[in-house]
C-alpha positions in Angstrom: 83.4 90.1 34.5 82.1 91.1 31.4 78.7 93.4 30.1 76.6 90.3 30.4 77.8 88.9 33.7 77.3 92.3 35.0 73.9 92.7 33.6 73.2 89.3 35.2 74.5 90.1 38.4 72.6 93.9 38.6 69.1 91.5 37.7 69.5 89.0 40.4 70.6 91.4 42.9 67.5 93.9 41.8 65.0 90.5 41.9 66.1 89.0 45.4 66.4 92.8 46.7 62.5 93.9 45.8 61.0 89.7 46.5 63.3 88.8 49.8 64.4 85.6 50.1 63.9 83.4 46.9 64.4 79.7 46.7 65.7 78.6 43.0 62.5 77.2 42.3 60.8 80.8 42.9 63.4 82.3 41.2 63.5 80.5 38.0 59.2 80.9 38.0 60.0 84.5 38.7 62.4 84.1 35.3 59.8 82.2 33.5 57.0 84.9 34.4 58.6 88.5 33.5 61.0 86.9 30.5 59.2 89.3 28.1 60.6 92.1 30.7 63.8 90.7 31.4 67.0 90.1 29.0 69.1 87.7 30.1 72.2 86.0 28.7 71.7 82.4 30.1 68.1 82.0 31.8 68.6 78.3 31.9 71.4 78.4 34.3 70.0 80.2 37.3 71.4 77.8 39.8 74.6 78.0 38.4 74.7 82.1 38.6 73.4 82.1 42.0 76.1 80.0 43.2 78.8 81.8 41.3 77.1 85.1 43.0 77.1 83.3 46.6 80.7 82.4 46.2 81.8 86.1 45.0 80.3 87.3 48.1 76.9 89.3 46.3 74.2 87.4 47.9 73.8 84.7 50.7 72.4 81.6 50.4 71.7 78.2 52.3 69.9 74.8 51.8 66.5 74.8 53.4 65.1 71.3 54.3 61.5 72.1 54.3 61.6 73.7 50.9 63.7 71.0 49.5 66.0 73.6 47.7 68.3 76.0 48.4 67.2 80.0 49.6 68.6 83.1 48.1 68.9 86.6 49.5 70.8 89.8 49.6 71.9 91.5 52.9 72.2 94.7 53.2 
């Protein structure tokens, strides 16, 4: 992994950890809303970091009918 996939992988566990679960949608406005705040390598592939971080074993996830997207969190 290198500096940026790590800095990528500290932001989305520090975002899902203080907001709870997080569908993609809410994650990407969450993105969109602090991007002055936040440095990012690649903000345009969210979905595709999340589900590199689900498969590594970092966070949890699981399609959720009723929000028509997919659901993000950490477990402690």
């Amino acid at each position: 992994m290198d500096e940026n996939e790590m800095k990528d992988k500290d932001l989305i566990l520090k975002i899902l950890r203080e907001n709870g679960p997080m569908t993609t949608n809410e994650f990407d406005a969450y993105i969109q809303e602090h991007k002055d705040e936040i440095q990012t390598s690649c903000p345009d592939s969210s979905l595709r970091k999340l589900i590199w971080m689900k498969r590594q074993g970092f966070i949890k996830g699981k399609p959720v009918k009723e929000k028509k997207g997919w659901e993000w969190w950490v477990e402690e």
